[in-house]
C-alpha positions as CSV (number, residue, x, y, z in Angstrom):
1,X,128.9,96.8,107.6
2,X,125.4,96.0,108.4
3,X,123.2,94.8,106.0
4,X,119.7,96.2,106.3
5,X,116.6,94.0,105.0
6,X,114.2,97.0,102.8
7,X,111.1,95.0,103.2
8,X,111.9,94.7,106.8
9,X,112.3,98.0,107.6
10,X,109.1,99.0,105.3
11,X,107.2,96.5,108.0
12,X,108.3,98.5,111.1
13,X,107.5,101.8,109.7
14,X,104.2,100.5,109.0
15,X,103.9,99.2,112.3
16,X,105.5,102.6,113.8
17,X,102.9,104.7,111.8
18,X,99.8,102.7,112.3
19,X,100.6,103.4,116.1
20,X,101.3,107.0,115.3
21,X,98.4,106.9,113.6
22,X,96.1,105.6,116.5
23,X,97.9,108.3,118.9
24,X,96.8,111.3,116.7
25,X,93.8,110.5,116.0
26,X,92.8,110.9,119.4
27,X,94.1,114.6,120.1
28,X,92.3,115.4,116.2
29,X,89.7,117.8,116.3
30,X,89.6,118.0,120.1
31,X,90.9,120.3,122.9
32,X,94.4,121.1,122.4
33,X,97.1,123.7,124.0
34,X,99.1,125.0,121.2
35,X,102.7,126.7,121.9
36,X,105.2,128.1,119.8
37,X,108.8,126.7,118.8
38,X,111.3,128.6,118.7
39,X,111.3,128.7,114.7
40,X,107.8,130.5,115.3
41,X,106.3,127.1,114.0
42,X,103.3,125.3,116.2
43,X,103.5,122.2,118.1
44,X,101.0,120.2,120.3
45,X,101.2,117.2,123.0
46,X,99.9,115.2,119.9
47,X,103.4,115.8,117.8
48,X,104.9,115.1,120.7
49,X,103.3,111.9,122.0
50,X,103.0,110.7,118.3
51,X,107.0,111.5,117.6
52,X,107.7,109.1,121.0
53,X,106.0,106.2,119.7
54,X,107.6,106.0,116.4
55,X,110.8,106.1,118.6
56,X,109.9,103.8,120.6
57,X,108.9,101.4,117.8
58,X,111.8,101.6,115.9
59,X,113.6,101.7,118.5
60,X,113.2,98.4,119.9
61,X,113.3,97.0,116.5
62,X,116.6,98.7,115.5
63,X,118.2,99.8,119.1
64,X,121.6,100.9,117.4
65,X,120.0,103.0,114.1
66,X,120.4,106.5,114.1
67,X,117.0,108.7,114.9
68,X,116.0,112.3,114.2
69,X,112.6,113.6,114.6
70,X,110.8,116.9,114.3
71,X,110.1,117.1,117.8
72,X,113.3,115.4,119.9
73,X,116.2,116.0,117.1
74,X,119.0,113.5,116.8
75,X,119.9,110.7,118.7
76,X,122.9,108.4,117.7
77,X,125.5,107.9,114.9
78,X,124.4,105.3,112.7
79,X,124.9,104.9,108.6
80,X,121.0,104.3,109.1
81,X,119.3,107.2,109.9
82,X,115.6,107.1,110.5
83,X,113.6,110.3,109.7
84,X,110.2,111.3,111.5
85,X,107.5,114.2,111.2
86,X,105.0,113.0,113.5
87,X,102.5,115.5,112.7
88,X,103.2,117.0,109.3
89,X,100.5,119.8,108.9
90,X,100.3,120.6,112.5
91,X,98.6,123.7,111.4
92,X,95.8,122.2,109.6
93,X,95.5,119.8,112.5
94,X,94.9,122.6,115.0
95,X,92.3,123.7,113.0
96,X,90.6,120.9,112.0
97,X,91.7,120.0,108.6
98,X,92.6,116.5,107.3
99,X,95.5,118.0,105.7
100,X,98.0,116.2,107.9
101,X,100.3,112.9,108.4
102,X,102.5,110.8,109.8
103,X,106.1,111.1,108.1
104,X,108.7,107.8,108.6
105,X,111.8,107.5,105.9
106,X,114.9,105.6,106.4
107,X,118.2,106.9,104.7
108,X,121.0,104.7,104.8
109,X,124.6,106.1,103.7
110,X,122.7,109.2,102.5
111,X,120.4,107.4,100.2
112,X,116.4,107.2,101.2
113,X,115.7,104.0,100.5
114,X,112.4,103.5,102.7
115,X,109.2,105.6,103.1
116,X,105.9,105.5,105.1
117,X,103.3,108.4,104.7
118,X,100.3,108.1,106.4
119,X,97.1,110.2,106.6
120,X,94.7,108.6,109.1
121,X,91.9,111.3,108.8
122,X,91.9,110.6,104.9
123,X,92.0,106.7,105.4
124,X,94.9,106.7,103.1
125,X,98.5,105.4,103.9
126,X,101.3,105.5,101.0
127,X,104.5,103.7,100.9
128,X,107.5,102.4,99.3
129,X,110.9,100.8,99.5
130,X,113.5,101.0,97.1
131,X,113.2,98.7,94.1
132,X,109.6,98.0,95.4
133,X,107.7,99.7,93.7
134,X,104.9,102.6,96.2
135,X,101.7,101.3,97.1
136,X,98.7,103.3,98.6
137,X,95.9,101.7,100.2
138,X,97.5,98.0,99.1
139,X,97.5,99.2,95.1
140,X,100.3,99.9,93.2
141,X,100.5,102.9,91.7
142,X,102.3,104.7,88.9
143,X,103.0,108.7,88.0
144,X,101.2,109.8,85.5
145,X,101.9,110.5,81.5
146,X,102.0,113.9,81.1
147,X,105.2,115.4,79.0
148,X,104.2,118.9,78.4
149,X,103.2,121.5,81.0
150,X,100.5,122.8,78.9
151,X,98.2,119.1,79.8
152,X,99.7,119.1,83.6
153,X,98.2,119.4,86.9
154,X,100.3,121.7,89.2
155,X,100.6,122.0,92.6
156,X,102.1,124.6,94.7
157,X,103.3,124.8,98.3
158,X,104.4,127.5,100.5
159,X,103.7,130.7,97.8
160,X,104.6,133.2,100.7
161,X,108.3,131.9,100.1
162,X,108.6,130.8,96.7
163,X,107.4,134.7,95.6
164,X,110.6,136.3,97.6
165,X,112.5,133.4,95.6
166,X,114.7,134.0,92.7
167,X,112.0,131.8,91.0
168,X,108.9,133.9,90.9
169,X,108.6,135.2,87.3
170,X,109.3,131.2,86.0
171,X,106.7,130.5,88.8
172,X,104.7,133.3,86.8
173,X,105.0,131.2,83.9
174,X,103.9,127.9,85.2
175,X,100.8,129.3,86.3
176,X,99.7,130.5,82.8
177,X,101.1,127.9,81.3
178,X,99.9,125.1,83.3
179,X,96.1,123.0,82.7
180,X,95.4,123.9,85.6
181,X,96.8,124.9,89.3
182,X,96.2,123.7,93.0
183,X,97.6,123.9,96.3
184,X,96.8,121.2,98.6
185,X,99.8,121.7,100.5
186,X,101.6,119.1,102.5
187,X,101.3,115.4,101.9
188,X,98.4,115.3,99.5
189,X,99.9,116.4,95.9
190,X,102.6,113.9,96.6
191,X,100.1,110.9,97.0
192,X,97.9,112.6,94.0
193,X,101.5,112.6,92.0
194,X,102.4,109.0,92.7
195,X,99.2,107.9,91.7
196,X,99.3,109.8,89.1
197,X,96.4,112.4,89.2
198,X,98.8,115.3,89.7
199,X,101.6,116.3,87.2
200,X,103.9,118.3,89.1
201,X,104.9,119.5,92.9
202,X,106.7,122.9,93.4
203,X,107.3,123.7,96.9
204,X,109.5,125.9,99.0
205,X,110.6,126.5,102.6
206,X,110.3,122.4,103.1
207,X,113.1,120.6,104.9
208,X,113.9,116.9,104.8
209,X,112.0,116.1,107.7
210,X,108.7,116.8,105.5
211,X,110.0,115.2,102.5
212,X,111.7,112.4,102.9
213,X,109.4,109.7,102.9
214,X,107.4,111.4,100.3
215,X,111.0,111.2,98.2
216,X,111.0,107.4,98.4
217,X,107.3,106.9,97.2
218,X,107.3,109.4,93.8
219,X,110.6,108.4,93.1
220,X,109.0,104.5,93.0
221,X,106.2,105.9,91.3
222,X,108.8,106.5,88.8
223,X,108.5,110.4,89.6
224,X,111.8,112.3,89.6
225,X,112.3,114.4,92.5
226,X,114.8,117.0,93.4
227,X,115.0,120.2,94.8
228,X,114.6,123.5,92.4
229,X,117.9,123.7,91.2
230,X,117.8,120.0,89.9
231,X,119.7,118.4,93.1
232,X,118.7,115.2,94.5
233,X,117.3,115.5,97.9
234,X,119.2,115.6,101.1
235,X,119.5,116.4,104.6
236,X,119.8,119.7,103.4
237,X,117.0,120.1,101.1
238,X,114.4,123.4,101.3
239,X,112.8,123.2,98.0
240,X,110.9,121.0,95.8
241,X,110.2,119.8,92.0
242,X,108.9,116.8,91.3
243,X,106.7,115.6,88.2
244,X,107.2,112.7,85.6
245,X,110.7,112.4,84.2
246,X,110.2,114.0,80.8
247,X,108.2,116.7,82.6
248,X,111.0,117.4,85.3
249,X,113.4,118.0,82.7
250,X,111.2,120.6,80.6
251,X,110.4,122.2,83.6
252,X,114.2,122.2,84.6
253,X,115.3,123.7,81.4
254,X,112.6,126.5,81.8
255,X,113.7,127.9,84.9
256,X,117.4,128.1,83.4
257,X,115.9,129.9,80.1
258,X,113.9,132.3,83.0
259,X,116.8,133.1,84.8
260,X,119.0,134.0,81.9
C-alpha cells in the first residue's frame, strides 16, 4: 500500500491553490456569463478554469490519486481521494463579494488528513495536515477557550434549510442563548474558529466538497467537528457543528434535551 508523505501533499495543494488562486482572481469582479446547474446552483468559466488547474497540478504530481471536484466529478479509484471546490461562494463571487475560496482536501482510506483553504480576495490562505498543527497566513493558530454558550460567538450558515430542519427550536435556543450571533457564511467562520475569534459553526445543506478542507484545519486547531447529529464528517456529510471540544459536547447534549 502506498505510503503518502502529509507534508508533501500539504506542498502541492499549496501550489495547486496559489494557481487557483491567480486564475480567479482574474474573472473577480469582472464580466462574467453565469448559467445554471442542474441542482439550480450557479457556475461560471472561472469554477471551471480554476477546478482544471487544481487537476492539473495534482495531477502531475500524483497521476494515479483519485480526484473529484465540484465542477468535473470523479475521476479514478484510488485509497487517496483528492477533494476540490474551486470556487466556494460562487454566489458572492458573481456579485462581487470577497466571500469566496479555493477548497483542496486530501482523504486517504476515508480519513481527511490534508487541507488547503484559500481566500485570495481577503489575502488570507489557511491550512493544515494531520498531526501538523493549521497555519493561516504562516502563524499557527489555535481554537479558542470558550466552554459555555453563554460567552460564545456563533455562526450560522444556510438558515433557509436549517429552519425546515428538525433542529429549529434548539437553533431557537442558541440564538438567545448565545454572546452574540453572525453569519459570514462560507469559508470565513471556519478560519475565524481556528483562530480562535469564533466559538461555534452551525451550518446546513453543505456537502463534503465545501467542508473538507475546512475539516482538516479546525480539527488541527483542536476544534471538534462533525455533522449535527455528532458524526464525524464524510463523503456524505450535509450538516455542520463545530466549536471547541467542551463546547461541542454542551451544545451536543442540548439538541438531544430539545428533541426529547
Amino acid at each position: 500500500m502506498e505510503e503518502v508523505d502529509l507534508q508533501r501533499a500539504l506542498d502541492v495543494a499549496r501550489e495547486a491553490a496559489r494557481a487557483a488562486d491567480r486564475v480567479a482572481m482574474g474573472y473577480f469582479r469582472g464580466e462574467l456569463a453565469v448559467e445554471t446547474k442542474a441542482d439550480e446552483s450557479p457556475v461560471t468559466v472561472a469554477d471551471r478554469e480554476t477546478e482544471q488547474v487544481i487537476r492539473d497540478i495534482i495531477s502531475r504530481h500524483y497521476p494515479d490519486h483519485a480526484i473529484d471536484g465540484e465542477e468535473y466529478g470523479r475521476q479514478g479509484d484510488n485509497r487517496c481521494l483528492w477533494l476540490i471546490d474551486p470556487i466556494d461562494g460562487t454566489r458572492s463571487f458573481i456579485r462581487g463579494l470577497p466571500f469566496w475560496s479555493v477548497q483542496i482536501a486530501l482523504m486517504i482510506d476515508g480519513e481527511l488528513v490534508v487541507g488547503v483553504s484559500s481566500a485570495p480576495a481577503f489575502a488570507e490562505t489557511a491550512w493544515a495536515c494531520a498531526g501538523g498543527g493549521a497555519w493561516i497566513n504562516g502563524c499557527r493558530v489555535r481554537v479558542g477557550a470558550a466552554d459555555e454558550l453563554a460567552r460564545a460567538d456563533v455562526s450560522f450558515g444556510n438558515l433557509r434549510s436549517l429552519s425546515r430542519s428538525q433542529h429549529w427550536s434548539w437553533v431557537g435556543r442558541i440564538v438567545s442563548e448565545a454572546a452574540r450571533c453572525r453569519g459570514y457564511g462560507d469559508f470565513y467562520s471556519y478560519h475565524r474558529l481556528a483562530d480562535g475569534s469564533q466559538d461555534v459553526v452551525i451550518e446546513s445543506d453543505v456537502n463534503i466538497l465545501d467542508i473538507a478542507a475546512l475539516v482538516v484545519i479546525v480539527r488541527e486547531a483542536g476544534g471538534t467537528f462533525t455533522d449535527l447529529d455528532g458524526k464525524p464528517p464524510g463523503l456524505d456529510t450535509t450538516s455542520v457543528l463545530a466549536a471547541p471540544a467542551r463546547l461541542h459536547e454542551q451544545l451536543l447534549c442540548s439538541r438531544d434535551e430539545q428533541s426529547r
